[in-house]
N, CA, C and O atoms as a GROMACS GRO file, in nm:
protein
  424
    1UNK      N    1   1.047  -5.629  -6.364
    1UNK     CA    2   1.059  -5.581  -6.228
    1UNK      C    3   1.079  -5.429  -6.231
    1UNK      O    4   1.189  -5.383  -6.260
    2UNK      N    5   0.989  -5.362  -6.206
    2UNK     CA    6   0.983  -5.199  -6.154
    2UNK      C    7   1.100  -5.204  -6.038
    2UNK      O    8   1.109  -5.297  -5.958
    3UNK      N    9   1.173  -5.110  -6.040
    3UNK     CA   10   1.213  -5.048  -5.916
    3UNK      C   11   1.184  -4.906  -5.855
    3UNK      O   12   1.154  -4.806  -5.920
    4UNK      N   13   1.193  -4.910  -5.767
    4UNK     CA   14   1.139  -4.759  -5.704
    4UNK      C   15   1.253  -4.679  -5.655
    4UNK      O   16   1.309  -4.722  -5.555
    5UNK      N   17   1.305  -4.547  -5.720
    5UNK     CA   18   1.402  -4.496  -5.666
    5UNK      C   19   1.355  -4.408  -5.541
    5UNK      O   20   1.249  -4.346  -5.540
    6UNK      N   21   1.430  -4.409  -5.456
    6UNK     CA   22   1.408  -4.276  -5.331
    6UNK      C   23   1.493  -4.136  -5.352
    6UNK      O   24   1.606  -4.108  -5.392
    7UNK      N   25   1.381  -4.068  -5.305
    7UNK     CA   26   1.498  -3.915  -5.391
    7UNK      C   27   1.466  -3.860  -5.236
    7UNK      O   28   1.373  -3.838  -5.158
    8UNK      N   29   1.675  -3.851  -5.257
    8UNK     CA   30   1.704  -3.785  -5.086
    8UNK      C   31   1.748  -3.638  -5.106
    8UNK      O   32   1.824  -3.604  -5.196
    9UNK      N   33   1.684  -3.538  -4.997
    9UNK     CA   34   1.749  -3.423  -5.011
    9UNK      C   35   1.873  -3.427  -4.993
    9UNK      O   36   1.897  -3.491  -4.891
   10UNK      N   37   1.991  -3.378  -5.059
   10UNK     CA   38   2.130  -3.323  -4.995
   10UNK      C   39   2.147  -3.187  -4.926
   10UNK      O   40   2.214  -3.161  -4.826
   11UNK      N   41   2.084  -3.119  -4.989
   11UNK     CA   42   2.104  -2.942  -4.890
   11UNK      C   43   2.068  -2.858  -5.057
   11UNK      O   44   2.016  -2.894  -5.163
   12UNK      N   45   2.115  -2.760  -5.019
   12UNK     CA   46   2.115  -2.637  -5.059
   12UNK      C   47   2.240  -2.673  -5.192
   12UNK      O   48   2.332  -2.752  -5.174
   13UNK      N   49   2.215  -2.581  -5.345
   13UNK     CA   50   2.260  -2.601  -5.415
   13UNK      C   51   2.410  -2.532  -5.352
   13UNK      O   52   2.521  -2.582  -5.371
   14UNK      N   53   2.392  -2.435  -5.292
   14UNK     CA   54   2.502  -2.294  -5.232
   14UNK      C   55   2.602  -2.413  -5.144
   14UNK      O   56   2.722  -2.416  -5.174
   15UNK      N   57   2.554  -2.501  -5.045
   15UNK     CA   58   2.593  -2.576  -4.992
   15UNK      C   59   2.734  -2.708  -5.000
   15UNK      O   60   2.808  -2.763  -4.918
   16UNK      N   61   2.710  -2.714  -5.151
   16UNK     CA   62   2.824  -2.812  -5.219
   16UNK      C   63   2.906  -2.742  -5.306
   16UNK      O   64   2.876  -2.730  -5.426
   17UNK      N   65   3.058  -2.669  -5.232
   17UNK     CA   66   3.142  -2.643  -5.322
   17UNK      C   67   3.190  -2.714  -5.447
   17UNK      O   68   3.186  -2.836  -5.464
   18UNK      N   69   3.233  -2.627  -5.530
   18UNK     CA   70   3.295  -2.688  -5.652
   18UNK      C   71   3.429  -2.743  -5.566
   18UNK      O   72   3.495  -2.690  -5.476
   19UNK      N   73   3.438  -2.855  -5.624
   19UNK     CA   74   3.579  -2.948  -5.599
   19UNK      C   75   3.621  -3.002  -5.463
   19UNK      O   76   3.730  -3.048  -5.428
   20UNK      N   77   3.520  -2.987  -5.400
   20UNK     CA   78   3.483  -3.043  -5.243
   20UNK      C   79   3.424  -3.116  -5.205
   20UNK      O   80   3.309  -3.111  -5.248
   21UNK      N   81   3.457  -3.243  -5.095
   21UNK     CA   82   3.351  -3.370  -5.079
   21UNK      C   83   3.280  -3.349  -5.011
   21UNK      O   84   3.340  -3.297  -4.916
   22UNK      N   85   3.089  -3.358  -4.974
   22UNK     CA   86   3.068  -3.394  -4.900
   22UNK      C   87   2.976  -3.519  -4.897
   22UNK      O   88   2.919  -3.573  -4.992
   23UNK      N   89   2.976  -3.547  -4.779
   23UNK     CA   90   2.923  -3.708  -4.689
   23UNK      C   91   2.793  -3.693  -4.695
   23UNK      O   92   2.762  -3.574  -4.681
   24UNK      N   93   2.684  -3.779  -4.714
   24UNK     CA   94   2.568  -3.772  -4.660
   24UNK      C   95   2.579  -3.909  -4.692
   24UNK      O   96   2.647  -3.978  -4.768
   25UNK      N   97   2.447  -3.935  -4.569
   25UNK     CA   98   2.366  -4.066  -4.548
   25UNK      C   99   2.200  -4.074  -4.625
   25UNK      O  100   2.115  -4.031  -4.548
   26UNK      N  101   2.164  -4.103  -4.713
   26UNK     CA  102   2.059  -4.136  -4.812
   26UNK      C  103   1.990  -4.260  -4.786
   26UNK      O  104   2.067  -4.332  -4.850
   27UNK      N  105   1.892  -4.350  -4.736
   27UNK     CA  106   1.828  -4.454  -4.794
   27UNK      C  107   1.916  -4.580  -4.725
   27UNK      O  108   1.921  -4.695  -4.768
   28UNK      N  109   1.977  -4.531  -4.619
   28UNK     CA  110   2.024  -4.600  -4.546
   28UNK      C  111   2.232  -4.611  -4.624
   28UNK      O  112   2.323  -4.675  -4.570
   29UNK      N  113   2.240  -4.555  -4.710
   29UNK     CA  114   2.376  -4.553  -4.769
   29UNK      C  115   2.442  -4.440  -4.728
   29UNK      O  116   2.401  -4.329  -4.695
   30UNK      N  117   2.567  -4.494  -4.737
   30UNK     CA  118   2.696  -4.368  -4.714
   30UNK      C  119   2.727  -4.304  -4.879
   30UNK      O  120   2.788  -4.362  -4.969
   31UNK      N  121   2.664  -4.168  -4.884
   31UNK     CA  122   2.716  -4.162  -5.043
   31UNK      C  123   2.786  -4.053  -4.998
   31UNK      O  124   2.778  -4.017  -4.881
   32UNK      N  125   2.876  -3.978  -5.106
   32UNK     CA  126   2.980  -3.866  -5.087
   32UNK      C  127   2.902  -3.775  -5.272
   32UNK      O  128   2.846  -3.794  -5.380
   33UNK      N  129   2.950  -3.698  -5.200
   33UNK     CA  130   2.813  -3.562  -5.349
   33UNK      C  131   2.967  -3.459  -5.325
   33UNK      O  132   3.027  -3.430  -5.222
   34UNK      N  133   3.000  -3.418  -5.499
   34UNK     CA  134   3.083  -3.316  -5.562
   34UNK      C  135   2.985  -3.234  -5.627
   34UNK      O  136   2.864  -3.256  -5.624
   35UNK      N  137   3.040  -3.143  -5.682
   35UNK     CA  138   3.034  -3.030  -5.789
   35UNK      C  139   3.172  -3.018  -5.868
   35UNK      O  140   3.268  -3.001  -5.794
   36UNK      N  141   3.197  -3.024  -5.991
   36UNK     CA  142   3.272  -3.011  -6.091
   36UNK      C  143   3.242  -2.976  -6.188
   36UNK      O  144   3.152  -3.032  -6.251
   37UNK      N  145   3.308  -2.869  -6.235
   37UNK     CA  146   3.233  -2.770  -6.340
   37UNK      C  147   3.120  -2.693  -6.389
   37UNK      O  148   3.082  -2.649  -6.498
   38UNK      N  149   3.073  -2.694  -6.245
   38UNK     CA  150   2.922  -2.652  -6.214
   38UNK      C  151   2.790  -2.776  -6.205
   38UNK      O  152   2.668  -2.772  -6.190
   39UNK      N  153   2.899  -2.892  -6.225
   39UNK     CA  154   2.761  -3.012  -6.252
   39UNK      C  155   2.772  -3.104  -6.119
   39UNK      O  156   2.881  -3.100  -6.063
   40UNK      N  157   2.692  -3.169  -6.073
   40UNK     CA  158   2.658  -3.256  -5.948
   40UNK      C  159   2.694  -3.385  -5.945
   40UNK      O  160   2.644  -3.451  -6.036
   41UNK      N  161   2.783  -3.461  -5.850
   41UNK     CA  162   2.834  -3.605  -5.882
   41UNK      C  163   2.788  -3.647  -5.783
   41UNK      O  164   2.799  -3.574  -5.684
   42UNK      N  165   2.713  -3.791  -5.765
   42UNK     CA  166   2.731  -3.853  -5.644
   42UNK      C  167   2.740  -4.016  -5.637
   42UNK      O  168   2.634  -4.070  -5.669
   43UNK      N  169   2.829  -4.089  -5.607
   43UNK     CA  170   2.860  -4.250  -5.602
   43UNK      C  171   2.864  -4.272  -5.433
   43UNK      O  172   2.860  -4.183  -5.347
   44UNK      N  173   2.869  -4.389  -5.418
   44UNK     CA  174   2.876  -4.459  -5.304
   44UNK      C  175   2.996  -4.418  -5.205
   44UNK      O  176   3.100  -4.388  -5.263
   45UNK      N  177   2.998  -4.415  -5.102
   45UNK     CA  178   3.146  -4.348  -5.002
   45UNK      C  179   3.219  -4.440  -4.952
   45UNK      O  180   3.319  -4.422  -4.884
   46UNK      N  181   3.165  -4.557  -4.989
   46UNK     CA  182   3.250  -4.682  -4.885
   46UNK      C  183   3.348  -4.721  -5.026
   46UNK      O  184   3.316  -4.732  -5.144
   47UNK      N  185   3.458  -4.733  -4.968
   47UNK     CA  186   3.585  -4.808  -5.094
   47UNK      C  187   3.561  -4.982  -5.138
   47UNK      O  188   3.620  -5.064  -5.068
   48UNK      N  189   3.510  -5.010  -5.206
   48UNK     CA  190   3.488  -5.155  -5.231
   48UNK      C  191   3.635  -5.267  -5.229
   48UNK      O  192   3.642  -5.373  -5.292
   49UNK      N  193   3.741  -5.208  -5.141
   49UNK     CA  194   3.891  -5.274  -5.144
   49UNK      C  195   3.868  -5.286  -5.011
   49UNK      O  196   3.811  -5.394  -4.998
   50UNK      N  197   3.883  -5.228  -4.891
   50UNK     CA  198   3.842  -5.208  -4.780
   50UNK      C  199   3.791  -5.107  -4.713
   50UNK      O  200   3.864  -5.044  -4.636
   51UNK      N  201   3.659  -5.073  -4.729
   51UNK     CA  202   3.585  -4.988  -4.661
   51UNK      C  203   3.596  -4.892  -4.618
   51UNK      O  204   3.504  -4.847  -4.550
   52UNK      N  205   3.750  -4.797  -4.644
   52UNK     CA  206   3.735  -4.701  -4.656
   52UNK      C  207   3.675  -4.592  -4.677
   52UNK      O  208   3.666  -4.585  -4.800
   53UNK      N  209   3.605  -4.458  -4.609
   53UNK     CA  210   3.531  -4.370  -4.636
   53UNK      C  211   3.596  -4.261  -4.749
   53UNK      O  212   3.696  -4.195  -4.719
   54UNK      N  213   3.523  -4.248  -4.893
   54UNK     CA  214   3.613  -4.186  -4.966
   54UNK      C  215   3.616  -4.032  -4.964
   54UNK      O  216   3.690  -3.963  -5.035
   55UNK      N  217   3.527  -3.986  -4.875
   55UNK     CA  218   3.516  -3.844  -4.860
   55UNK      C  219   3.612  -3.794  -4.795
   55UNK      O  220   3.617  -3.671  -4.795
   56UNK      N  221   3.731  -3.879  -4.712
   56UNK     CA  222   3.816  -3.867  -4.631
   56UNK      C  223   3.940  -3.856  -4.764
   56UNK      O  224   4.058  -3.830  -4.744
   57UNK      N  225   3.902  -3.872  -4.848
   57UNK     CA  226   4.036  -3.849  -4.974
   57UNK      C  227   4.065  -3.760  -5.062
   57UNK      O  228   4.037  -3.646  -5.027
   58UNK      N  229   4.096  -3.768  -5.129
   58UNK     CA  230   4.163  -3.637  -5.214
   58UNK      C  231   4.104  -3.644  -5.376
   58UNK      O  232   4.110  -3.740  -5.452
   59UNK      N  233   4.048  -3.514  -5.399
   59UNK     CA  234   3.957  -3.522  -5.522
   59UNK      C  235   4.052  -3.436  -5.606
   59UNK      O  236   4.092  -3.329  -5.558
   60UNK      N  237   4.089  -3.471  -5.716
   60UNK     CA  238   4.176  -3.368  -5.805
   60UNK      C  239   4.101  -3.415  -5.960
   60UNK      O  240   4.072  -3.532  -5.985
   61UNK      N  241   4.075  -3.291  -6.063
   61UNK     CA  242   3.968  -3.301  -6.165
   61UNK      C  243   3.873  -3.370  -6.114
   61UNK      O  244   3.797  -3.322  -6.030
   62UNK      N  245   3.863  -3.529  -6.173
   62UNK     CA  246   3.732  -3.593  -6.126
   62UNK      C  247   3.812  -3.721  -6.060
   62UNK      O  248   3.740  -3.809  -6.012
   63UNK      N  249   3.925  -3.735  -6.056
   63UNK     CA  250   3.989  -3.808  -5.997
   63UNK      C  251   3.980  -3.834  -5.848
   63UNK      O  252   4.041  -3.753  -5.777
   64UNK      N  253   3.893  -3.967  -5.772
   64UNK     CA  254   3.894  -3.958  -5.635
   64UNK      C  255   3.976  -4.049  -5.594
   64UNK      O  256   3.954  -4.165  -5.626
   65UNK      N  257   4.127  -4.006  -5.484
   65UNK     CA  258   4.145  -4.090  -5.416
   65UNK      C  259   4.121  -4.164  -5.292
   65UNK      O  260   4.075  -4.119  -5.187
   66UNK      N  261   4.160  -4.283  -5.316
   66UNK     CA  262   4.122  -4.369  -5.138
   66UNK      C  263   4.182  -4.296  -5.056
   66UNK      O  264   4.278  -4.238  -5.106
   67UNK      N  265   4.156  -4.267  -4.907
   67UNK     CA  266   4.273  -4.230  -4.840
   67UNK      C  267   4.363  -4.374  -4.770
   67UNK      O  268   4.477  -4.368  -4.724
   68UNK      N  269   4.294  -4.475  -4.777
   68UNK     CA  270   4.358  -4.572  -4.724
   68UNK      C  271   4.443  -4.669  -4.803
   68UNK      O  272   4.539  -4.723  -4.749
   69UNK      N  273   4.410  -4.694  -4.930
   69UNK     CA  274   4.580  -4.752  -5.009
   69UNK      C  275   4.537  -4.710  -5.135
   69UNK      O  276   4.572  -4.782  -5.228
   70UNK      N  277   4.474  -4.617  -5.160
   70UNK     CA  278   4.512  -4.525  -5.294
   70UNK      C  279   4.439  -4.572  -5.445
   70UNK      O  280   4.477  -4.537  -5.556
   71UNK      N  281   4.346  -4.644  -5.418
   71UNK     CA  282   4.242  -4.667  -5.510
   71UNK      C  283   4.220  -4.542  -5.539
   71UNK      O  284   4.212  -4.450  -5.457
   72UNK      N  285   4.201  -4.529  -5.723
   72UNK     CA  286   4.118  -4.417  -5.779
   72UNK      C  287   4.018  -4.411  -5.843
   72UNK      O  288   4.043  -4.460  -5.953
   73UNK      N  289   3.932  -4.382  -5.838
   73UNK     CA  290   3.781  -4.379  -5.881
   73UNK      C  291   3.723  -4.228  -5.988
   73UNK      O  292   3.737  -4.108  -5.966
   74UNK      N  293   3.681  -4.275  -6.062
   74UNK     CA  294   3.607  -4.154  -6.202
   74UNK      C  295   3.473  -4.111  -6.050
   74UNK      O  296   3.415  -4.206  -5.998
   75UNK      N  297   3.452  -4.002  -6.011
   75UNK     CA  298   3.330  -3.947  -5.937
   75UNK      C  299   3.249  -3.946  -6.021
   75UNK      O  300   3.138  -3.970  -5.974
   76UNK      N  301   3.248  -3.925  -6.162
   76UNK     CA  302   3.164  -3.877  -6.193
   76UNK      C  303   3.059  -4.012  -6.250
   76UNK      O  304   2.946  -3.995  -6.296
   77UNK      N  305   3.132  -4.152  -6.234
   77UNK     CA  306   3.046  -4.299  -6.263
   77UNK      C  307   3.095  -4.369  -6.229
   77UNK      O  308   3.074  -4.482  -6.272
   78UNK      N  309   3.179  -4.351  -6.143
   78UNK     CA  310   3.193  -4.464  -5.969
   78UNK      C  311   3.316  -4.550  -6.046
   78UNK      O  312   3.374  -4.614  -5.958
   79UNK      N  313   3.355  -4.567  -6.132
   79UNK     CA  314   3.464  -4.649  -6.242
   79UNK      C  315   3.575  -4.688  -6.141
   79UNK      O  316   3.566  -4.645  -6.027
   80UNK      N  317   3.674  -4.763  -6.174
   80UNK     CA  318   3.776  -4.795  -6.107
   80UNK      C  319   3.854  -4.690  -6.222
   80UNK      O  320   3.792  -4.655  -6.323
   81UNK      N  321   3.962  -4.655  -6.202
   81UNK     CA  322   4.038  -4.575  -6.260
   81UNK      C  323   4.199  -4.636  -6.293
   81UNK      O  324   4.263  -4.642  -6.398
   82UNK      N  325   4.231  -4.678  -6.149
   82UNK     CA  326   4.356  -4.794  -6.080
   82UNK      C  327   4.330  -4.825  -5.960
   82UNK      O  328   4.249  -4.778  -5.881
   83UNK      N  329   4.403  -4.907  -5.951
   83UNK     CA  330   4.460  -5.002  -5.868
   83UNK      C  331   4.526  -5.118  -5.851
   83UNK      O  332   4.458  -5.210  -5.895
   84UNK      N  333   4.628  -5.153  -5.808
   84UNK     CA  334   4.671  -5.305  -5.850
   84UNK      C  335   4.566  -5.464  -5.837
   84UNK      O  336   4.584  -5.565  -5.905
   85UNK      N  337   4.497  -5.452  -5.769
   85UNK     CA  338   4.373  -5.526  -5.791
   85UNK      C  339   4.236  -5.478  -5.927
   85UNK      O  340   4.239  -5.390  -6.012
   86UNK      N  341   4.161  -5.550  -5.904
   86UNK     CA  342   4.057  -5.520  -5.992
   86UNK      C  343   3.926  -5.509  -5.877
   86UNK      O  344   3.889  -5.609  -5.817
   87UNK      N  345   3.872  -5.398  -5.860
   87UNK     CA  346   3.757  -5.379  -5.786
   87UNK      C  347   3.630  -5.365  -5.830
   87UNK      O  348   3.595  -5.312  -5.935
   88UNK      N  349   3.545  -5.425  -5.726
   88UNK     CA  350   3.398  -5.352  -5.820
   88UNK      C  351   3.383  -5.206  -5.828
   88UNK      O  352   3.459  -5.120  -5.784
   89UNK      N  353   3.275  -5.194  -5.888
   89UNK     CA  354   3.289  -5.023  -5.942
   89UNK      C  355   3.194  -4.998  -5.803
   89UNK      O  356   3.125  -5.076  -5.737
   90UNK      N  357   3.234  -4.807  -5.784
   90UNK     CA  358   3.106  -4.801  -5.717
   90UNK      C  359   2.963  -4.742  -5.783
   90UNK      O  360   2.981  -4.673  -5.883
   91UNK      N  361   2.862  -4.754  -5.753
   91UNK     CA  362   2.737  -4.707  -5.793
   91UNK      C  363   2.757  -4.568  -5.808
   91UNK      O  364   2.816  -4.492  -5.731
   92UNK      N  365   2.719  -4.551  -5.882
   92UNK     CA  366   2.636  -4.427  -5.940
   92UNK      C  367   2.558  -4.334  -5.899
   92UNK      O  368   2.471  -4.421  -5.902
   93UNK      N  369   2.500  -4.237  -5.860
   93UNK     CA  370   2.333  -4.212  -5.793
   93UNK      C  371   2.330  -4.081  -5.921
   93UNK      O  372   2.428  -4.034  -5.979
   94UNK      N  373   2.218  -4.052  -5.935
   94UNK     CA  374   2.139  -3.938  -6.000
   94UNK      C  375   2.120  -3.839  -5.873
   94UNK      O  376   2.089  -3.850  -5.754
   95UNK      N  377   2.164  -3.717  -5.980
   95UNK     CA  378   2.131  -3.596  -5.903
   95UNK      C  379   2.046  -3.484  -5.965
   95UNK      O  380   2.058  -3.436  -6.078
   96UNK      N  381   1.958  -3.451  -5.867
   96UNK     CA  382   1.809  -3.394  -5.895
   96UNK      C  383   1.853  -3.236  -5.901
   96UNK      O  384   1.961  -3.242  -5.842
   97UNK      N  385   1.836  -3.116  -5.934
   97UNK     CA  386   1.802  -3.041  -5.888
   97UNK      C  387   1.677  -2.968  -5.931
   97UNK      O  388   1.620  -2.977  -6.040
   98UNK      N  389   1.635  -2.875  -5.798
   98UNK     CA  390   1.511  -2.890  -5.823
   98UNK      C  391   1.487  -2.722  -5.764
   98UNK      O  392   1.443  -2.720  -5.650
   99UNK      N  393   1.506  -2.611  -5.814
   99UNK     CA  394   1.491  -2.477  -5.777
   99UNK      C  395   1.651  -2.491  -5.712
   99UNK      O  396   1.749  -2.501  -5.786
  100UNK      N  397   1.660  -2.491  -5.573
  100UNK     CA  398   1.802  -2.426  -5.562
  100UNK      C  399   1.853  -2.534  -5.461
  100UNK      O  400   1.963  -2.531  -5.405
  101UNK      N  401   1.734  -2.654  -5.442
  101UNK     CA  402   1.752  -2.812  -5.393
  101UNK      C  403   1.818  -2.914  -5.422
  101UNK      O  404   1.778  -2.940  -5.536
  102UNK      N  405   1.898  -2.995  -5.391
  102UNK     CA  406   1.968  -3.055  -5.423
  102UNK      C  407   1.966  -3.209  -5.403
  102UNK      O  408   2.047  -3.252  -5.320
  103UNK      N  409   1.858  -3.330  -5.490
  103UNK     CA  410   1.876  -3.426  -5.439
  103UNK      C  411   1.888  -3.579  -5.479
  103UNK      O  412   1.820  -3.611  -5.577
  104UNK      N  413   1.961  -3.675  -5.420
  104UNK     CA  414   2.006  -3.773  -5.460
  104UNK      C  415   1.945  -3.876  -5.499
  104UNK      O  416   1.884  -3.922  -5.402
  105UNK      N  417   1.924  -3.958  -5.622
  105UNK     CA  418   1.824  -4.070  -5.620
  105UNK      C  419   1.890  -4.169  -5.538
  105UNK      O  420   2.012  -4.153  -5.528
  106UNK      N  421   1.848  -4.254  -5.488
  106UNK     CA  422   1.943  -4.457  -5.430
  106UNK      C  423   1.849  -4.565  -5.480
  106UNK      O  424   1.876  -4.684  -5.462
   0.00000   0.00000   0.00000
């Protein structure tokens, strides 16, 4: 089985601070896109505990927290990190750049 990825623009490379979340909608998904250490992260935005939006949380190194009961997540491969439950991970996405473009595979 082939799959076909869709490659979504995010913006402008200038556009995504280092150590700052932002939100975009891709391919019909809520993903959230960093910069850390000059390199490009992007996983899924919805919290797989309760649906929490994680762009609404607090990013420290690569450490993302939930804002709603404090799940932590690796940004940089969607990992569970903690929590007192066991969650699914979130996805992953590839990030393109492409001259000074910036964009997401789903």
């Amino acid at each position: 089985m082939h799959v076909i990825m869709a490659k979504v623009v995010v913006g402008k490379t200038a556009d995504i601070q280092e150590g700052k979340l932002e939100h975009i909608t891709a391919g019909g998904k809520e993903i959230v896109v960093t910069k850390l250490d000059g390199n490009y992260y992007a996983i899924d935005n919805i919290c797989t505990h309760a649906g929490a939006e994680l762009h609404e949380g607090e990013l420290k190194n690569s450490e993302l927290t939930c804002p709603w009961h404090g799940a932590k997540w690796d940004v940089k491969t969607g990992a569970l990190i903690s929590f007192p439950q066991k969650l699914k991970p979130l996805q992953s996405h590839k990030v393109v750049v492409e001259n000074d473009t910036l964009y997401v595979e789903t």
